[in-house]
BALOBA-1460 file (C-alpha; in Angstrom, 3 decimals):
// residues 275
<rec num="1" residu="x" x="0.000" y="0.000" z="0.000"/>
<rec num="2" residu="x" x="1.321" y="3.235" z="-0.907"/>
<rec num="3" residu="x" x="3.930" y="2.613" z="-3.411"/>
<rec num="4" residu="x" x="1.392" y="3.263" z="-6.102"/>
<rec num="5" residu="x" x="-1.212" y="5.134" z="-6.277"/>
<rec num="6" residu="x" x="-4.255" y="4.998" z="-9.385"/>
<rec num="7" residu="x" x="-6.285" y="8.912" z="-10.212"/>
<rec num="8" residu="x" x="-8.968" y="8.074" z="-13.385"/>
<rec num="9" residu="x" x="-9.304" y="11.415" z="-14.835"/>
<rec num="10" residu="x" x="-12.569" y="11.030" z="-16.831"/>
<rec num="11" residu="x" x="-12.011" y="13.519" z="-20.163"/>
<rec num="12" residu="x" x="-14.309" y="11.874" z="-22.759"/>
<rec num="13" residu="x" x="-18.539" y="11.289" z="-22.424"/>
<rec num="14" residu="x" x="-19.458" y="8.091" z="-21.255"/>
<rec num="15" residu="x" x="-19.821" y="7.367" z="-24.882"/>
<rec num="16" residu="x" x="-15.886" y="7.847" z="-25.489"/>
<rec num="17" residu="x" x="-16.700" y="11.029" z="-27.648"/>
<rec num="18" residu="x" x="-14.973" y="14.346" z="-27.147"/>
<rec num="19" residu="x" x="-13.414" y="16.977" z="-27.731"/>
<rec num="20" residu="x" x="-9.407" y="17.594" z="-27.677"/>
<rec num="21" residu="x" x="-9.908" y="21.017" z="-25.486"/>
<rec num="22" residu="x" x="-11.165" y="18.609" z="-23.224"/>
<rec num="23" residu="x" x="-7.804" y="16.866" z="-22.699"/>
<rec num="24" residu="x" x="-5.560" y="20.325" z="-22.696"/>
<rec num="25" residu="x" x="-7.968" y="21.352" z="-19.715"/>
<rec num="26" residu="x" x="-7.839" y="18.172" z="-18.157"/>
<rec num="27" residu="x" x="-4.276" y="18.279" z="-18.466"/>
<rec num="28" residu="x" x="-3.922" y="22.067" z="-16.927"/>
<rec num="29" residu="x" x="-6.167" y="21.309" z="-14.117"/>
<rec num="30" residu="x" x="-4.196" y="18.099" z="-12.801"/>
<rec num="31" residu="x" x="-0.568" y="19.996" z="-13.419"/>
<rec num="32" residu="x" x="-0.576" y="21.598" z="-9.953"/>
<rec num="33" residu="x" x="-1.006" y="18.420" z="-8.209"/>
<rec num="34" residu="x" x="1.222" y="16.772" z="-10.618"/>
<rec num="35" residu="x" x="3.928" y="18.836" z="-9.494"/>
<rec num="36" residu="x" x="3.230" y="18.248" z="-5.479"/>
<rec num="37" residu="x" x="3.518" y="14.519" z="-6.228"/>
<rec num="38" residu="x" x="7.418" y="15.601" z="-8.059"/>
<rec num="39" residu="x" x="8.235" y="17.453" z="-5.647"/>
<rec num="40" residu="x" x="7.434" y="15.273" z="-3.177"/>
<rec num="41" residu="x" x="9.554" y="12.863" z="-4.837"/>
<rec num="42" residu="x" x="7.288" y="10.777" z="-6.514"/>
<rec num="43" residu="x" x="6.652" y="10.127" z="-10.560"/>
<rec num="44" residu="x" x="3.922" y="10.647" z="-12.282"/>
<rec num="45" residu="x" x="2.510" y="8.614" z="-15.740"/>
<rec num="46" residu="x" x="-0.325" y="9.241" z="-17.549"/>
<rec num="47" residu="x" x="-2.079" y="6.672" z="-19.785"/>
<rec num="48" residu="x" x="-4.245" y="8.136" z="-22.564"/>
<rec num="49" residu="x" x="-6.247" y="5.540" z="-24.652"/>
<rec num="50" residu="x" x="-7.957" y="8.351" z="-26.772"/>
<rec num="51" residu="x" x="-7.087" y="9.959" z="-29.894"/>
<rec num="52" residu="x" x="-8.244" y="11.456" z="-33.635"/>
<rec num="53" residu="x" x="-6.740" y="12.859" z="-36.770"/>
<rec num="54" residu="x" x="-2.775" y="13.155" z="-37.425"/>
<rec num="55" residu="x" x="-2.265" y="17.304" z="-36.833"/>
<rec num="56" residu="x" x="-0.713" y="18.373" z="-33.899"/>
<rec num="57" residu="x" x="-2.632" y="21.038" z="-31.915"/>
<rec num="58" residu="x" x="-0.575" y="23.532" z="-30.401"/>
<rec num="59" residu="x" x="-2.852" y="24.086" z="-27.341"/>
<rec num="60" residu="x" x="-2.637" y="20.707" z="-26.489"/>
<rec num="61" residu="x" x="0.963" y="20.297" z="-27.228"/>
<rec num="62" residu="x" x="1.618" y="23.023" z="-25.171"/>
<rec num="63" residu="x" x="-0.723" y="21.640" z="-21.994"/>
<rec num="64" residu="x" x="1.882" y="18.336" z="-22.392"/>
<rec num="65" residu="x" x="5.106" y="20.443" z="-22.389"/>
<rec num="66" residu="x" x="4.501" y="22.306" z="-19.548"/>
<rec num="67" residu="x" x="4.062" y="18.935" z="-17.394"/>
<rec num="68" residu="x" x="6.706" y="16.824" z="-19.481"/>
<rec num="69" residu="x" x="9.246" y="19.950" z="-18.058"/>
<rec num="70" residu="x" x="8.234" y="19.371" z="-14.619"/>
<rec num="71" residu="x" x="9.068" y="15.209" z="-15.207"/>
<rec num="72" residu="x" x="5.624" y="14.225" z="-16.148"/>
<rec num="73" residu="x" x="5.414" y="10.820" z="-18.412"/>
<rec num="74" residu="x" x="2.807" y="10.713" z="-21.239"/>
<rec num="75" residu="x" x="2.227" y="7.206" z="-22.898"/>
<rec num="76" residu="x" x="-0.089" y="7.260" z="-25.779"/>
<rec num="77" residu="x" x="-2.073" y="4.995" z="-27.574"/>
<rec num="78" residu="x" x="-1.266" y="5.102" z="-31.585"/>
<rec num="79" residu="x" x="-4.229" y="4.692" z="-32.428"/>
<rec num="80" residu="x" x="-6.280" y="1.531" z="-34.738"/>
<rec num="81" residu="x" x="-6.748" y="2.867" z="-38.421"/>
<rec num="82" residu="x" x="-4.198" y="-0.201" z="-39.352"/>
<rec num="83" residu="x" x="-2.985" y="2.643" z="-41.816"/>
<rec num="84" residu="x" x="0.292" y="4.992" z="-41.651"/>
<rec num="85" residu="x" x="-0.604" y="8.005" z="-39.614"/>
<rec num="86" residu="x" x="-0.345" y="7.463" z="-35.706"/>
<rec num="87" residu="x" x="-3.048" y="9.453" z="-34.142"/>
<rec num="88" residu="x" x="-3.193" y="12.587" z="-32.200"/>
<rec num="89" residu="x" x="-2.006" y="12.880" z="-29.237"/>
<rec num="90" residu="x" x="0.320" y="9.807" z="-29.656"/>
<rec num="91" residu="x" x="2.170" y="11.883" z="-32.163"/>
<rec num="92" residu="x" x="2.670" y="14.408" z="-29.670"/>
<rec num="93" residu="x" x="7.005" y="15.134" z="-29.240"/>
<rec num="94" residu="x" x="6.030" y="14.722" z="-25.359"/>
<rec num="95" residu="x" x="4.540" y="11.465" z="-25.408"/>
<rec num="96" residu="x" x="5.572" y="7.915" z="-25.840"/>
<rec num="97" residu="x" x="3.438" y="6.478" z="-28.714"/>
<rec num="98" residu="x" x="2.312" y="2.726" z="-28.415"/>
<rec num="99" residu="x" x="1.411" y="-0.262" z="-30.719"/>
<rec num="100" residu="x" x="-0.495" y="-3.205" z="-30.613"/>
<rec num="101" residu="x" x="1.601" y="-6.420" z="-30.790"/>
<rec num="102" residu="x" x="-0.727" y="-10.360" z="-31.019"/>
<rec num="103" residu="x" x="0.102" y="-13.256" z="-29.049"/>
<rec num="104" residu="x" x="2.933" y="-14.220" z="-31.343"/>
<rec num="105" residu="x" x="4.690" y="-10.273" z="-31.183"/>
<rec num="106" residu="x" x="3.397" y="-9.931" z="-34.385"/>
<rec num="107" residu="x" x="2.149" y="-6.202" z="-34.965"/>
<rec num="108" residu="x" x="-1.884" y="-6.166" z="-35.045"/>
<rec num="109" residu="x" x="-3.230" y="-5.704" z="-38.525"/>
<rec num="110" residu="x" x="-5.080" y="-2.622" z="-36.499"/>
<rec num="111" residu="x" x="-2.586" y="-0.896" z="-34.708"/>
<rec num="112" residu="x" x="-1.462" y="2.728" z="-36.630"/>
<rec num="113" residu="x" x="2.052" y="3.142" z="-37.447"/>
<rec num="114" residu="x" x="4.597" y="5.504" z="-37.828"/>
<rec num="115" residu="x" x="7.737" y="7.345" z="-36.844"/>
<rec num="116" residu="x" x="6.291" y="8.772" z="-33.141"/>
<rec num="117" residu="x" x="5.805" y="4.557" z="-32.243"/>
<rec num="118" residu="x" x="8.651" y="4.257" z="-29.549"/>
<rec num="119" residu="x" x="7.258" y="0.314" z="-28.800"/>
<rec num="120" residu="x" x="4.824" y="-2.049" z="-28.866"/>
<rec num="121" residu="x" x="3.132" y="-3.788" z="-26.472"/>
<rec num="122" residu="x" x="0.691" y="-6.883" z="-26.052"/>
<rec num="123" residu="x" x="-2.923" y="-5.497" z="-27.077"/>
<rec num="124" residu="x" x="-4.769" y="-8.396" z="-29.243"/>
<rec num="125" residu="x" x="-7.250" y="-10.353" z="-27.320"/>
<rec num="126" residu="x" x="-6.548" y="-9.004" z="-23.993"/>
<rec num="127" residu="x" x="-8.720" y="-10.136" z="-20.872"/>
<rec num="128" residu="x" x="-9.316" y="-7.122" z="-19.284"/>
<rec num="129" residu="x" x="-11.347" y="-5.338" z="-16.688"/>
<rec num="130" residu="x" x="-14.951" y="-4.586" z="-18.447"/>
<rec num="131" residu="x" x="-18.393" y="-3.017" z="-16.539"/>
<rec num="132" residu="x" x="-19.736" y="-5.567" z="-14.553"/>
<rec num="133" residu="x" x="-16.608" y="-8.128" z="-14.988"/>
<rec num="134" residu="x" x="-14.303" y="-8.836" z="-17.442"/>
<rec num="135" residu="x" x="-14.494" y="-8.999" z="-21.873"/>
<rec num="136" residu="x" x="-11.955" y="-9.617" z="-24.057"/>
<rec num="137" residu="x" x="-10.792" y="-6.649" z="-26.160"/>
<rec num="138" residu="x" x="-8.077" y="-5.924" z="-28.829"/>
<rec num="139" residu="x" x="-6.292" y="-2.499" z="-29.700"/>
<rec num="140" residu="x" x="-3.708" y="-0.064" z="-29.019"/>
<rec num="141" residu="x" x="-5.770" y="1.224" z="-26.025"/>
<rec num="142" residu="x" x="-4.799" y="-2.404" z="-24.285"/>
<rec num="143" residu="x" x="-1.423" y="-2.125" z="-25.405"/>
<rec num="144" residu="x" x="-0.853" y="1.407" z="-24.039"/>
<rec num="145" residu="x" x="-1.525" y="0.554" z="-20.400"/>
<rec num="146" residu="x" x="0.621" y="-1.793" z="-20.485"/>
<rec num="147" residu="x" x="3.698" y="0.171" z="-21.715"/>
<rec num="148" residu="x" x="2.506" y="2.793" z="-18.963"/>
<rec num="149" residu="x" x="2.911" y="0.008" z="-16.474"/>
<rec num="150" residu="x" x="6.262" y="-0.541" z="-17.536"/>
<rec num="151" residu="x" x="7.298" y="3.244" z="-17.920"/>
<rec num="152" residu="x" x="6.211" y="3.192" z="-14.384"/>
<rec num="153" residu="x" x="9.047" y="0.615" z="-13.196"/>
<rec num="154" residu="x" x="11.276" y="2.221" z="-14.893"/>
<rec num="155" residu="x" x="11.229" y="5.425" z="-13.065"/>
<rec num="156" residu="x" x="10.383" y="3.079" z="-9.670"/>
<rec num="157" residu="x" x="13.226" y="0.675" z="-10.568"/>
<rec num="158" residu="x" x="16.398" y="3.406" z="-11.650"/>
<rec num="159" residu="x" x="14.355" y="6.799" z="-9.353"/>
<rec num="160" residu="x" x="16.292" y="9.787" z="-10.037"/>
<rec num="161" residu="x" x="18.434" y="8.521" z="-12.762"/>
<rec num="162" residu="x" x="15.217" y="8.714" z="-14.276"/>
<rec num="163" residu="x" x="13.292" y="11.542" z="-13.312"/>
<rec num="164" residu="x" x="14.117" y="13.727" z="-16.190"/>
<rec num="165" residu="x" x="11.183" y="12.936" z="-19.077"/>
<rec num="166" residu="x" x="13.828" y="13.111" z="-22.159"/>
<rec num="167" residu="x" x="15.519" y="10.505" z="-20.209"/>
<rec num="168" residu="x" x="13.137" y="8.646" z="-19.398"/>
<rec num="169" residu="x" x="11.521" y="8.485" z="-23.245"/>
<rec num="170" residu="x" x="15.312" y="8.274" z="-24.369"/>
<rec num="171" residu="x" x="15.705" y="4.941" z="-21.889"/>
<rec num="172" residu="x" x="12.576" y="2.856" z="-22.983"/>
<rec num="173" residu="x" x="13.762" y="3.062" z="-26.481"/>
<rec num="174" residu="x" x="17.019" y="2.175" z="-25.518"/>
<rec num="175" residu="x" x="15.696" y="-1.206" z="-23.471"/>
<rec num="176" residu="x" x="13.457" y="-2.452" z="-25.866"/>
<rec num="177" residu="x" x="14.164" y="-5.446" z="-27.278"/>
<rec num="178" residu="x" x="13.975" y="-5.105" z="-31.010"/>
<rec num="179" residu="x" x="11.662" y="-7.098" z="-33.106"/>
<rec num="180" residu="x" x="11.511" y="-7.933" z="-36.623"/>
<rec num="181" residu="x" x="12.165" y="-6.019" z="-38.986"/>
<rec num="182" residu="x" x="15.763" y="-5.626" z="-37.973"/>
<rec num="183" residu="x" x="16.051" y="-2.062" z="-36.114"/>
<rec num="184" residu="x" x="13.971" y="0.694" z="-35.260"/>
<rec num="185" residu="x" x="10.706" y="0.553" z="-37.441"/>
<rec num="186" residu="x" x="7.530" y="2.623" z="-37.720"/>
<rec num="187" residu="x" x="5.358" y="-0.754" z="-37.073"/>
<rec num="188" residu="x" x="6.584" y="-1.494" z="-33.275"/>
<rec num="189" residu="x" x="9.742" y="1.206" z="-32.382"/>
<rec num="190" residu="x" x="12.670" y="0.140" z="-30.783"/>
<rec num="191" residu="x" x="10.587" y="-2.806" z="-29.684"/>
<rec num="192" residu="x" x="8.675" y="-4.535" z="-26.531"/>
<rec num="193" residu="x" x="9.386" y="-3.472" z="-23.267"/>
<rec num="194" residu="x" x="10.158" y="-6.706" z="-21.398"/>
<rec num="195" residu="x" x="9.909" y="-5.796" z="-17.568"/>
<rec num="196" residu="x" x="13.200" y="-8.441" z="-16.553"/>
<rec num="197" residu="x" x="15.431" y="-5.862" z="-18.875"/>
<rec num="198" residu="x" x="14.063" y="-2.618" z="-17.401"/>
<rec num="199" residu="x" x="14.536" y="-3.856" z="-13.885"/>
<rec num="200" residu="x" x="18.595" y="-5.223" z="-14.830"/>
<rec num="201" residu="x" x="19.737" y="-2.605" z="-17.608"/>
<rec num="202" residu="x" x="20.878" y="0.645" z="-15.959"/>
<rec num="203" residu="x" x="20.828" y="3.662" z="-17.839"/>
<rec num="204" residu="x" x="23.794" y="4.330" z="-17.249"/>
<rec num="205" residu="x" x="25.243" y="2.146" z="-20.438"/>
<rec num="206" residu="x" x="22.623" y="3.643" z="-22.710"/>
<rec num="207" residu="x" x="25.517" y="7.145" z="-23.939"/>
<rec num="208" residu="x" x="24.200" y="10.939" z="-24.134"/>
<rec num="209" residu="x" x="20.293" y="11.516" z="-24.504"/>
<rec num="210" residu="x" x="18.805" y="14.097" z="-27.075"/>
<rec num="211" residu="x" x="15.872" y="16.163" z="-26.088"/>
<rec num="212" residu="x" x="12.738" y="16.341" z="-28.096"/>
<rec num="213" residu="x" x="13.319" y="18.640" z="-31.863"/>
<rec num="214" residu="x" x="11.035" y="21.869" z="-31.449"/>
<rec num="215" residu="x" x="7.283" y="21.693" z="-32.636"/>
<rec num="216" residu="x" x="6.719" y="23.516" z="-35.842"/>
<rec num="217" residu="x" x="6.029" y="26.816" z="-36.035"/>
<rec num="218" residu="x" x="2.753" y="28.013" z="-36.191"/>
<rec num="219" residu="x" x="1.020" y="30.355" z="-38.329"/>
<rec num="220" residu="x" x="1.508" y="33.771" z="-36.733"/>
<rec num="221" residu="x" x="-2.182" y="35.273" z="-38.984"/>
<rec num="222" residu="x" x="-4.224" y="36.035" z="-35.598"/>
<rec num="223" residu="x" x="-7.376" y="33.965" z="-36.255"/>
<rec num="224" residu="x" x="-10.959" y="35.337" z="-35.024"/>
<rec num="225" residu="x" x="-12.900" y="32.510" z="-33.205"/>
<rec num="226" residu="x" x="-15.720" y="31.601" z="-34.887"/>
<rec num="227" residu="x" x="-19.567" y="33.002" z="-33.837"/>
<rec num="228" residu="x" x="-22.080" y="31.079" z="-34.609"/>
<rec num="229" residu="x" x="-25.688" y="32.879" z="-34.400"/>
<rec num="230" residu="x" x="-29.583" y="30.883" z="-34.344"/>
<rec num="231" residu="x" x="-32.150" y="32.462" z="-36.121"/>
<rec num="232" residu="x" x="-35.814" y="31.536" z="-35.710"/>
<rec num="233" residu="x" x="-37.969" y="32.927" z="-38.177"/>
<rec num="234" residu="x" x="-41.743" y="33.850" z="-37.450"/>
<rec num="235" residu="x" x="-42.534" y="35.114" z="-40.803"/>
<rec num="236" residu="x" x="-42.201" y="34.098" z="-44.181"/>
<rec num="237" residu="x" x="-38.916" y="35.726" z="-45.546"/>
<rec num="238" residu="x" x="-36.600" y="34.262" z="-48.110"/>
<rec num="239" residu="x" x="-33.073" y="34.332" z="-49.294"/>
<rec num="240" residu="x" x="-31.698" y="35.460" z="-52.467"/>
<rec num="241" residu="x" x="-29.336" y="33.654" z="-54.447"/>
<rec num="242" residu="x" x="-27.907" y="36.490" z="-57.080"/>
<rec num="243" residu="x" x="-25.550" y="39.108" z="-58.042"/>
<rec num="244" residu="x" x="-27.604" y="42.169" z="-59.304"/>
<rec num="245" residu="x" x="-27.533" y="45.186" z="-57.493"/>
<rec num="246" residu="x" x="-31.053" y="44.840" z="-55.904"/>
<rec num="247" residu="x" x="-30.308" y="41.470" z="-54.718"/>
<rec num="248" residu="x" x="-27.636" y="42.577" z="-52.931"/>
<rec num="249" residu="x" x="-29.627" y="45.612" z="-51.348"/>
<rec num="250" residu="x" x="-30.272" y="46.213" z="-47.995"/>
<rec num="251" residu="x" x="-32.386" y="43.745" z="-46.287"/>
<rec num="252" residu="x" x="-36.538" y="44.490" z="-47.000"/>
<rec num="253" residu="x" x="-39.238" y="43.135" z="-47.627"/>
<rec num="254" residu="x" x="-39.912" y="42.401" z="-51.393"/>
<rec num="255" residu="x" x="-43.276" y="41.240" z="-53.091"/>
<rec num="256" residu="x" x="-42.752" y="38.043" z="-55.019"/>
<rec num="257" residu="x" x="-42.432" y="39.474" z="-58.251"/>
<rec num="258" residu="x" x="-40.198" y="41.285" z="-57.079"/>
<rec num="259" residu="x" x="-38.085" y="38.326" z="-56.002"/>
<rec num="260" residu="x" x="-38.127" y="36.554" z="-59.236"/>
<rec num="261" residu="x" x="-37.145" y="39.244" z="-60.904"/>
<rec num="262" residu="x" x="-33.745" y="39.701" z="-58.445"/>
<rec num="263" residu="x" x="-32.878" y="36.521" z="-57.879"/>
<rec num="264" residu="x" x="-32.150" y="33.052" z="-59.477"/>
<rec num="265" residu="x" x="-33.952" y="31.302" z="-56.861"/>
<rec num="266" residu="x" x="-36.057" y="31.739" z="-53.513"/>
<rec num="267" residu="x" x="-36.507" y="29.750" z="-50.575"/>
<rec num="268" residu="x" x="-38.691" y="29.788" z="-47.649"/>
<rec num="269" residu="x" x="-37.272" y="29.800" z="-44.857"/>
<rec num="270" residu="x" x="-38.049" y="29.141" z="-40.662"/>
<rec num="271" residu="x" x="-34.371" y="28.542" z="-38.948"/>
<rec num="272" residu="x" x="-31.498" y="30.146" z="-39.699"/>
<rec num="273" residu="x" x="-27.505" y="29.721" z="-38.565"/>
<rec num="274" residu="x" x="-25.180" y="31.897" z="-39.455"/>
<rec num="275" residu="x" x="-21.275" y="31.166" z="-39.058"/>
């Protein structure tokens, strides 16, 4: 008791829909605890079984940076289009992207791939814990637990050595035991993390660490949010689709004549939303 201790952060709806704002707040409002547990001398992991799309979005990316600086761990799941393209946020720079391997550490026909995978970990057919029991399930959202498990004895196992995040990313690739092809691939990393080498290999053989390359730079053209504006209409108006001057007149009320005369086409109208 004590040596570890579980927080479920619920971002998505019960229906596993969301919305990646979601995660930077969730993210933001956990980082002040997050550091009392550092400084306290503990480490803190996150596993994240979520994801969409392939862009990086810099709120978000931002939200992981500020904890990854403090020592936070992110592991990610890739993500299960079976296609190149691992999904946001395990492409984030600050995370530690995970793939699905089968039974036989063969990668799952499911599991996304690409440069960000740093290994991949058991997530076909995996007995898990389910509502009311248990269910078998398959994906990279099994597998990334489990690399978050081991992520975790890595920093219990080695402690400070450890506690820096680009050392800690830079140390699970370095322990993973490579699987076929030969060398570091974008189907399953550097490899599976077997527990018996992260708990005997010290970092200390694994040579000078690189920190993350800087995110891209973003496009500097301030951006207005959007305002979106719902219109219900008593009365019978209409729109009009054309280009001659009185079409394009101020707003008023126009007999139908009138209309057809102005405009290629009119439409009645009783709700209205305006971007």
């Amino acid at each position: 008791k004590g040596l570890v201790e579980w927080k479920p952060v619920q971002v998505l709806t019960a229906s596993g829909s969301g919305q990646f704002a979601w995660i930077t707040t969730a993210v933001n409002t956990e980082y002040a605890q997050d550091q009392s547990f550092i400084n306290s001398g503990k480490f803190v992991v996150y596993n994240a079984s979520l994801g969409g799309g392939t862009s990086i979005l810099p709120d978000t990316e931002n939200a992981f940076k500020k904890s990854y600086n403090i020592g936070v761990s992110f592991v990610f799941a890739a993500g299960n289009t079976g296609q190149p393209g691992v999904q946001y946020p395990g492409k984030s720079l600050y995370g530690i992207a995970t793939g699905s391997l089968n039974s036989n550490l063969t990668l799952s026909s499911f599991s996304s791939t690409g440069p960000e995978i740093v290994a991949a970990m058991p997530g076909g057919g995996i007995n898990s814990t389910y509502k009311n029991g248990y269910a078998v399930l398959s994906g990279t959202s099994m597998a990334s637990p489990a690399n978050a498990s081991a992520v975790f004895i890595a920093r219990s196992r080695w402690g400070p050595q450890l506690a820096n995040s680009d050392k800690l990313k830079a140390y699970m690739k370095w322990v993973a035991t490579d699987l076929p092809p030969s060398g570091r691939d974008d189907q399953t990393g550097w490899g599976i993390e077997y527990i018996r080498n992260i708990l005997t290999k010290s970092q200390a053989g694994m040579g000078p660490v690189t920190p993350p390359p800087p995110p891209p730079p973003t496009d500097t053209i301030p951006v207005k949010p959007l305002r979106t504006l719902n219109f219900n209409i008593e009365k019978d108006y209409s729109i009009l689709w054309g280009t001659s001057a009185t079409a394009k007149a101020k707003s008023r009320q126009m007999s139908k004549s009138q209309i057809k005369s102005t405009a290629y086409q009119s439409i009645k109208i009783t709700d209205l939303v305006v971007s």
